[in-house]
DOKOL-390415 format. One line per 4 residues: number of its first residue (from 0); their letters; for each residue x, y, z of C-alpha. Coordinates in nm, 4 decimals. Example, Ala and Ser with C-alpha at 12.3 -4.5 7.8 and 13.67 -1.06 7.14 Angstrom:
# residues 2
0) AS) 1.2300:-0.4500:0.7800 | 1.3670:-0.1060:0.7140
***
This chain:
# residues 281
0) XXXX) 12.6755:8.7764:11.0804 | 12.5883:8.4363:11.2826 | 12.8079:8.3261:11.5113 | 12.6808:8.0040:11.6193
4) XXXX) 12.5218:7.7629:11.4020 | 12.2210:7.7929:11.2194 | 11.8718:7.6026:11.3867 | 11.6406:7.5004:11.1006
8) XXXX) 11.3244:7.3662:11.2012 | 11.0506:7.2600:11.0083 | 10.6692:7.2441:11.0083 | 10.5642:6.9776:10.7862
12) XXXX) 10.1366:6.9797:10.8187 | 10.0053:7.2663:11.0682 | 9.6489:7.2802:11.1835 | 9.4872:7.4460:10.8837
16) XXXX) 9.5422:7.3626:10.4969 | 9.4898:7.0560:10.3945 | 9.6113:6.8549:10.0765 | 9.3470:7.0552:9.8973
20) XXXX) 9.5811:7.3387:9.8819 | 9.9031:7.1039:9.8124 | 9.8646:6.7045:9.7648 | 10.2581:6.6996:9.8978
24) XXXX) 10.1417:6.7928:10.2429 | 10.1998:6.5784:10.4960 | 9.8694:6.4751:10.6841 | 9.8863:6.0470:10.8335
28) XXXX) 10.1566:5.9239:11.0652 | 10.3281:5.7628:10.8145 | 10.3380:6.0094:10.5466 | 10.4635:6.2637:10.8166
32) XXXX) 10.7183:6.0429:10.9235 | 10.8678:5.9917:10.5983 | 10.8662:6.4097:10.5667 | 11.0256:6.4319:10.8558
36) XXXX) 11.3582:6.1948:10.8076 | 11.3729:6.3598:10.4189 | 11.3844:6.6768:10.6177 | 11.6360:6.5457:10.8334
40) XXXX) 11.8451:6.4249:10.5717 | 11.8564:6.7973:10.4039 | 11.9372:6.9754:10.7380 | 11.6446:7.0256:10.9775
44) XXXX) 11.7608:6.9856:11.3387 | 11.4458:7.0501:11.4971 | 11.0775:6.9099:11.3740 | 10.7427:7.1201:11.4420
48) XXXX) 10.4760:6.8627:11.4775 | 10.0722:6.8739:11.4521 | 9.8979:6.5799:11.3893 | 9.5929:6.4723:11.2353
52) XXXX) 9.3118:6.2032:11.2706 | 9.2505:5.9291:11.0221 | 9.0228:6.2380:10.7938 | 9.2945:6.4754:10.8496
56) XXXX) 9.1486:6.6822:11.1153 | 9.3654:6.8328:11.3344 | 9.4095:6.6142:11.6264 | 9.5469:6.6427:12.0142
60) XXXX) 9.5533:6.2636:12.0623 | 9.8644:6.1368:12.2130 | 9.7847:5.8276:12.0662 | 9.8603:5.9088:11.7430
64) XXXX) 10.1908:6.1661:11.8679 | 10.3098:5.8575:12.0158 | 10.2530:5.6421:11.6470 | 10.4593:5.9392:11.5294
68) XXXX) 10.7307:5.9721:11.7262 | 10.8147:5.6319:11.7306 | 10.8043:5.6071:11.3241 | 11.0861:5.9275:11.3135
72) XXXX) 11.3026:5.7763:11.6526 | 11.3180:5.4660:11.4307 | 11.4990:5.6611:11.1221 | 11.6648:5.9879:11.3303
76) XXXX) 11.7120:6.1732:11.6007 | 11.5964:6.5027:11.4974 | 11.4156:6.6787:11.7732 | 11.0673:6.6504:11.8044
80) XXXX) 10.8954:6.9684:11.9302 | 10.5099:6.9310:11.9778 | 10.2074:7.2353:11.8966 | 10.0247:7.3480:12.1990
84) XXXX) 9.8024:7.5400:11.9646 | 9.6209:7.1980:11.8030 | 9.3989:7.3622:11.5402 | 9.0905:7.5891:11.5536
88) XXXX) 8.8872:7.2684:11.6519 | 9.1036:7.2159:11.9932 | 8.9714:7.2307:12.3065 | 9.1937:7.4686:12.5482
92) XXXX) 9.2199:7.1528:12.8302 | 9.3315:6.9093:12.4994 | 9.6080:7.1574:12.3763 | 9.9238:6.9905:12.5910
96) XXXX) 9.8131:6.6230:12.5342 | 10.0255:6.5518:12.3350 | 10.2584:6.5821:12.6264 | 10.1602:6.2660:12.7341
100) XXXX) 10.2796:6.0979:12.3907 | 10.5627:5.8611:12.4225 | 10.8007:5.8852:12.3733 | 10.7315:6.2235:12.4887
104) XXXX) 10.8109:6.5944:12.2682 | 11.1659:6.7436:12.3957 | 11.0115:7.0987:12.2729 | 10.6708:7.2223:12.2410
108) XXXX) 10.5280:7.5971:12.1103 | 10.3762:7.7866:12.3683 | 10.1594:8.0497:12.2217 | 10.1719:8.4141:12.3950
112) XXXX) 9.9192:8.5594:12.3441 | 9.5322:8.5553:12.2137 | 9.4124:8.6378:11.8436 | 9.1420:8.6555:11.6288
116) XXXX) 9.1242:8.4587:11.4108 | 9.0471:8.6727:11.0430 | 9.0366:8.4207:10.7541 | 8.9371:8.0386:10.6462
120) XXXX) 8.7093:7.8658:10.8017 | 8.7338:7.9678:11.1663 | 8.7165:8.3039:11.0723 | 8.5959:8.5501:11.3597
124) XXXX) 8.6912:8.3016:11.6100 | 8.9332:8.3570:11.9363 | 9.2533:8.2012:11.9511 | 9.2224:8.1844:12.3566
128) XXXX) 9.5540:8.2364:12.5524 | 9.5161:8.4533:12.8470 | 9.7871:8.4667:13.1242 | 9.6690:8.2097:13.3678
132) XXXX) 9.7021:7.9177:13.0738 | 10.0379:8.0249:12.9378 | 10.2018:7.9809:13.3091 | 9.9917:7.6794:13.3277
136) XXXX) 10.1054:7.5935:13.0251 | 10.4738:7.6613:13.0721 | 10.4197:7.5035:13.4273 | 10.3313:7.1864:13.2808
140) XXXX) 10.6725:7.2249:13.0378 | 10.8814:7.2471:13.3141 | 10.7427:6.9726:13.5079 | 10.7892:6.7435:13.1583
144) XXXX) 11.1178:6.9187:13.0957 | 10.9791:7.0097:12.7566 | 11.1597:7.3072:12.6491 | 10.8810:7.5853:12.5313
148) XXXX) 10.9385:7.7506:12.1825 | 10.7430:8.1034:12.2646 | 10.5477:8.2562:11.9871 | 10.5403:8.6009:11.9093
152) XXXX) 10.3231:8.7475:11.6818 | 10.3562:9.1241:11.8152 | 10.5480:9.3046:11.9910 | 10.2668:9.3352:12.3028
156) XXXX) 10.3434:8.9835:12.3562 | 10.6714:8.9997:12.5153 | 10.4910:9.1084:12.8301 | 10.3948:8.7474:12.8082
160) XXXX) 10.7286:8.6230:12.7853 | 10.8942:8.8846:13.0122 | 10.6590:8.7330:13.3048 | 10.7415:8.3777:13.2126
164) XXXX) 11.1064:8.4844:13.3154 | 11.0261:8.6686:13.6275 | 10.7725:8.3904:13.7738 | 11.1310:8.1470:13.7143
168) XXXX) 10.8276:7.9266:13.4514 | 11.0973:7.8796:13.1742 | 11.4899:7.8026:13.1665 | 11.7526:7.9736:12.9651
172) XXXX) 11.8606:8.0062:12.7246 | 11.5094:8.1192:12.6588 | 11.4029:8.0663:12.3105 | 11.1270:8.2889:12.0985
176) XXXX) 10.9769:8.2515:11.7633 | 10.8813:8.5813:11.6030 | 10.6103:8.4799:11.3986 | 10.5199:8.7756:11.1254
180) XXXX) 10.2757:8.7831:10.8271 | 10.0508:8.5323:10.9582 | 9.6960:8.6963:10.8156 | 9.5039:8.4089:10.9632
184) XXXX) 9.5523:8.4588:11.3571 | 9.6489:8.8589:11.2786 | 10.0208:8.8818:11.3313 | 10.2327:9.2036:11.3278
188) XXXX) 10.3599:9.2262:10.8890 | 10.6683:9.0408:10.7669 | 10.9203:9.3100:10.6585 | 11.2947:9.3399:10.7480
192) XXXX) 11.1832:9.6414:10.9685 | 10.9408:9.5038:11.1764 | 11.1714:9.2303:11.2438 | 11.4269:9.4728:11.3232
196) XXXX) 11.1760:9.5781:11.6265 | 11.0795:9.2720:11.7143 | 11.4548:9.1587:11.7765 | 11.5145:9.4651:11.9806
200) XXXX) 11.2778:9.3657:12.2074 | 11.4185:9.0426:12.2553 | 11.4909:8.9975:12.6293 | 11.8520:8.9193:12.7855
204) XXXX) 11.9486:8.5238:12.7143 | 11.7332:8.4811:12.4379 | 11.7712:8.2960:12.0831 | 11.5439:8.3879:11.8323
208) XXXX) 11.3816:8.2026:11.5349 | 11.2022:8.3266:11.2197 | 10.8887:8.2103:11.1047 | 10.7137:8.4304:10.8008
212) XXXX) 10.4468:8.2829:10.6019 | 10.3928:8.2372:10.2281 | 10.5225:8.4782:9.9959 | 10.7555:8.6136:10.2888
216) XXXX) 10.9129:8.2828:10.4109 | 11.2593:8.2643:10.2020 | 11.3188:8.6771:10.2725 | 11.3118:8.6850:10.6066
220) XXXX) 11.4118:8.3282:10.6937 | 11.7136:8.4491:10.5207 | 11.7859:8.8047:10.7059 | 11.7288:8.6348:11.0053
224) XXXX) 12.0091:8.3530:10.9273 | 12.2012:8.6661:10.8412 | 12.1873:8.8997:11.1758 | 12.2202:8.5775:11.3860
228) XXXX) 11.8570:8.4007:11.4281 | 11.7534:8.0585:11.3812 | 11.4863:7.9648:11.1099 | 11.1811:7.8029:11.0260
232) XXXX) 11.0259:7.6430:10.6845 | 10.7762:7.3966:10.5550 | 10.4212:7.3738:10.4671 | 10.2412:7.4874:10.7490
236) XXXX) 10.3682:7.8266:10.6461 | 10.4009:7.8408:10.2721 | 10.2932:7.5489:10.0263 | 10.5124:7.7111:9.7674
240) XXXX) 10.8430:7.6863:9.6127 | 10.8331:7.9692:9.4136 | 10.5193:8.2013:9.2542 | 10.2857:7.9792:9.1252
244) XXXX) 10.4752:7.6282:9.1714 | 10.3855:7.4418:9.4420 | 10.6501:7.2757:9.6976 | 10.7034:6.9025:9.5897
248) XXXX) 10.8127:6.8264:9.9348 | 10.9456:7.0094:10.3081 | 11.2250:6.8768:10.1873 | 11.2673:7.0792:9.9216
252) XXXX) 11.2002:7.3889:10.1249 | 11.4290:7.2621:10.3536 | 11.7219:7.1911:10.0979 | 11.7041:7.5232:9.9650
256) XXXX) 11.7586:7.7554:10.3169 | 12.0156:7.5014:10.4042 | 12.1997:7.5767:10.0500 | 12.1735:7.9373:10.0896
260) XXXX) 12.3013:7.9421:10.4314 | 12.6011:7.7612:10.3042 | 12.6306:8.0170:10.0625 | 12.6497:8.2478:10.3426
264) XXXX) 12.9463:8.0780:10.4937 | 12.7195:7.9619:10.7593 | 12.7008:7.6061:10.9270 | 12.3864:7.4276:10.9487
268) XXXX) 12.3659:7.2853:11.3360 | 12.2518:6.9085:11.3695 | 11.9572:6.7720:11.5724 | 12.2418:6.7359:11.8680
272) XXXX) 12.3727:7.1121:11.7974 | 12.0373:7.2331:11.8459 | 12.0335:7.0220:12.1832 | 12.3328:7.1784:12.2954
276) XXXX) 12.2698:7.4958:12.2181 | 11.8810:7.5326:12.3154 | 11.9599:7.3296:12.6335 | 11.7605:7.0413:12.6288
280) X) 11.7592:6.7444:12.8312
***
């Protein structure tokens, strides 16, 4: 079971869907804003952030991370951690400008890896992330004193992370996201035993979180609460509540992993748990 208190982060918009697929998602500063403090008023410490221009592209502008930022450090403190990814329209030199928002991101994801992209619209397209731009990447993290959040979508990419560590590019505790089910950039399947694999190969000092997308968010969310991981929700992963009914809100999604985790007899950490126990500034 858990020991420590339970991370929940959650990642209201992404760089894909848009209110097409769900008119609840998030997609203007404002709107995103509001998300996020509901969020933070059901339990999310930690806030997963891509933003969007005024037609709800995805966007790298630090312009509009800044409008952002400054709308949620009005309401909370929950901690704001950036994408590096942007969306399949982001140019690799635009991907960490939104460390230059401000007030600037205490986290950002820092992709480990490069994919194909296999469905939607950028179908057939490379999701480029070669060694040379994760260290500079990660460089550029350490110089901000952004904390990265690595993403793992196989098992191959702990190479990735296990070099981070060696080249002294990232601080303990070091902290990975094992990302499984996501058909659109081709990661590893979301069952309990690939997880189980992907945890053993977890390097020394490490915290974990669990992000599994659609039908697979609640299930393994929830075994990873259970053997001691952090978690992830919200519509960038899964627009639904339940089979056929769409999420009203994050919130909601938010709401219900906190509730089960409390069924679990485990505590949900706050923005300034999280702080303490990732590290951050």
């Amino acid at each position: 079971m858990a020991k420590r208190k339970l991370i929940i982060t959650v990642a209201l918009t992404g760089g894909v869907h848009r209110k097409n697929v769900n008119p609840a998602l998030p997609e203007q500063p404002e709107e995103i804003a509001q998300a996020a403090i509901e969020c933070y008023n059901e339990g999310a410490a930690i806030l997963h952030l891509h933003a969007r221009d005024s037609e709800g592209n995805p966007s790298c502008d630090p312009i509009i991370y800044s409008r952002i930022h400054r709308l949620i450090r009005d309401k909370c403190n929950i901690v704001l951690q950036d994408t590096s990814s942007g969306g399949g329209n982001s140019r690799e030199e635009e991907r960490i400008d939104c460390f230059y928002a401000d007030p600037k991101p205490e986290m950002a994801s820092l992709n480990m890896g490069s994919l194909v992209r296999t469905v939607g619209p950028y179908a057939g397209t490379f999701f480029n992330n070669p060694r040379p731009l994760i260290e500079d990447f990660a460089g550029k993290m350490l110089e901000f004193n952004i904390k990265p959040e690595m993403e793992v979508y196989s098992s191959a990419m702990f190479r990735e992370v296990n070099n981070l560590i060696e080249k002294g590019l990232i601080k303990k505790p070091y902290y990975v996201n094992l990302v499984l089910g996501m058909n659109y950039q081709g990661a590893v399947e979301a069952n309990p035993r690939i997880l189980s694999q992907m945890i053993d190969n977890l390097p020394k000092d490490s915290i974990f979180n669990v992000s599994a997308i659609g039908r697979f968010q609640l299930h393994l969310t929830t075994m990873s609460m259970i053997v001691g991981g952090m978690v992830r929700v919200g519509m960038e992963d899964n627009i639904y509540y339940r089979k056929g009914e769409l999420a009203q809100s994050n919130a909601q999604l938010v709401a219900r992993t906190a509730r089960i985790a409390r069924e679990l007899g485990i505590e949900i950490a706050t923005p300034d748990d999280a702080r303490e126990i990732l590290g951050l500034a």
